[in-house]
N, C-alpha and C positions, 0 to 999 in steps of 0.2 A: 612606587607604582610601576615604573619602568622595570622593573627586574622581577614584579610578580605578571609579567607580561610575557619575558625572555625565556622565564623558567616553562609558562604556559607553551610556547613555543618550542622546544627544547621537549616537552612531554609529549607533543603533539609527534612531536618526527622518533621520537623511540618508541612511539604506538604503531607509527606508518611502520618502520624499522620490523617491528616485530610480529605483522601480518604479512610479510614474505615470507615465504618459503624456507625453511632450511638452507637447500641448497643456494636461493639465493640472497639470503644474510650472507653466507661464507663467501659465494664469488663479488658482492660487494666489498664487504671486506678484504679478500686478498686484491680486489682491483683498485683499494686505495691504497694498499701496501705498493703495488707498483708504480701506481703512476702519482702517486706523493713520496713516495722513497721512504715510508714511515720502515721500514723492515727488511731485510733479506727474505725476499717472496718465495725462492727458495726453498729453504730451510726450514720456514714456516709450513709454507704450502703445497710443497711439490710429497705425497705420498707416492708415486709412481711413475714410472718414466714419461708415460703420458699427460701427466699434469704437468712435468716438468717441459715438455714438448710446449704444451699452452700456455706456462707463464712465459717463458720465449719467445713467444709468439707475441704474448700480449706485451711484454716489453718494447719490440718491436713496433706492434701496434701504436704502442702509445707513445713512442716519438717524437711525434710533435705537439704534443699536450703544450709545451710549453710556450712554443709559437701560438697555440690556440689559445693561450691563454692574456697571451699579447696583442691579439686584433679582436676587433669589436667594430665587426662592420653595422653598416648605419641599416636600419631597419624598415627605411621605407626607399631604398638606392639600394641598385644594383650590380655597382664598377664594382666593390671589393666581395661580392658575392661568393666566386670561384674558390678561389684560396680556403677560404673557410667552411664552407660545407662542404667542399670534396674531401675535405680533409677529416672532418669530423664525422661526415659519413661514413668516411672508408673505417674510420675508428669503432664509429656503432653500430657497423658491419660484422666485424671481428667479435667483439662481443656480443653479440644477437648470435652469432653462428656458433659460437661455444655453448650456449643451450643454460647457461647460466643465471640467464634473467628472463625471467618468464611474461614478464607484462611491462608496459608503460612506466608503472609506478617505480618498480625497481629502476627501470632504466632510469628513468627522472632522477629520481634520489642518488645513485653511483655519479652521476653525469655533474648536477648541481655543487657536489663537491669538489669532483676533479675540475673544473672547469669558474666556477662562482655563479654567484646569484644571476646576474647581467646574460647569462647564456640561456635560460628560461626559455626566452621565449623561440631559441632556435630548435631547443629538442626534440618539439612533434613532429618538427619537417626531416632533421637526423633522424628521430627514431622511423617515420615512417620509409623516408626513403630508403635505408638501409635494412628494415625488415620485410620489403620488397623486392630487395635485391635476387638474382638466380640462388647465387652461395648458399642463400638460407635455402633452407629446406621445403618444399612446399608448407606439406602438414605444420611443421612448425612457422612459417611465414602465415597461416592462418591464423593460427593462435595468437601470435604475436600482436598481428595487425588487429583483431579482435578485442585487443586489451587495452588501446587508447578510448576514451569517452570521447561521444562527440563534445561535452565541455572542452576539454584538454585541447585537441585537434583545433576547435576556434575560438579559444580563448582571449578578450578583446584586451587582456593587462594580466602581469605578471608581477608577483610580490619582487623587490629588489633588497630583500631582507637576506643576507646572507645566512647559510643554514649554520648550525650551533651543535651540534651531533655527529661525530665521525667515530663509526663504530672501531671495535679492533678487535683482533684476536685477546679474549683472556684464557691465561692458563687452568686448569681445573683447579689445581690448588689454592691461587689466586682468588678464585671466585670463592 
C-alpha cells in the first residue's frame, strides 16, 4: 500500500513538472544540474555566450546552497533568522531575475529539491521577498507576485514528505 501511495506521489509532481512552461521545465532542470553537481551545466546548457554568462552566475549564485542546506532555523524564533533568508533570498533573487521561472509553482518545485522538504515552509517569504526586490523588473515583479495563491502565502502546514522526481536533461535519442 505504501508504495502505491509513493508512485501516486511521484505522478502527482510529473503532472505539476509538466504544466510549466517549456522554458521553465529546462531552467529547472539545468538549475538542478548546478546546484546538485548532477552535470557539467555547461556543456549541457550554455548554447550561447549569454547562457554561459548566466550559468556563471548561477554557479555563483548558488554558493551557498550547501550552508543552506545545513541550517534549519526554528520557525517560530527569530536569533538565526538573518543568515538564512538573506541568503536564500539573495539566491531566489538571482533566479526570479533570470526570467526563467515564471510563477510560484515552479519556484516551489526547483527550490524543494535544491534545498529538501523541511525548507517548505520558508519559500513564500523567499519567493516573495525576492520577487519584490528593485533587480526584478517592474512588469515582471508583477507577474511573479501575482502567481502565489493566497493558499500558498498562509498556508498553516507543509507536507515534510521529501519530493521523489528530479527531472533531467534526456537526449533525443535516449527518449
Amino acid at each position: 500500500m505504501e508504495y502505491a501511495g509513493t508512485a501516486s506521489l511521484t505522478i502527482s509532481e510529473l503532472r505539476e513538472f509538466a504544466s510549466f512552461t517549456p522554458s521553465e521545465q529546462r531552467y529547472i532542470r539545468r538549475s538542478l544540474d548546478v546546484g546538485l553537481g548532477r552535470q557539467d551545466a555547461f556543456k549541457l546548457w550554455g548554447r550561447d555566450a549569454g547562457e554561459m554568462a548566466s550559468i556563471r552566475g548561477q554557479y555563483e549564485s548558488y554558493r551557498d546552497l550547501q550552508a543552506l542546506r545545513g541550517q534549519r532555523p526554528d520557525e517560530y524564533g527569530f536569533a538565526d533568522l538573518d543568515p538564512f533568508m538573506g541568503k536564500l533570498v539573495r539566491m531566489a533573487a538571482y533566479d526570479l531575475a533570470q526570467g526563467g521561472l515564471a510563477s510560484f509553482s515552479a519556484f516551489r518545485f526547483l527550490y524543494e529539491r535544491l534545498l529538501g522538504a523541511w525548507a517548505r515552509p520558508w519559500l513564500p517569504g523567499a519567493f516573495c521577498g525576492a520577487a519584490a526586490l528593485p533587480q526584478i523588473r517592474p512588469d515582471w515583479r508583477k507577474t511573479l507576485l501575482h502567481s502565489i495563491s493566497e493558499a500558498a502565502a498562509t498556508a498553516p502546514g507543509w507536507s515534510a514528505r521529501e519530493p521523489g522526481f528530479y527531472p533531467e536533461w534526456i537526449e533525443l535519442e535516449a527518449a
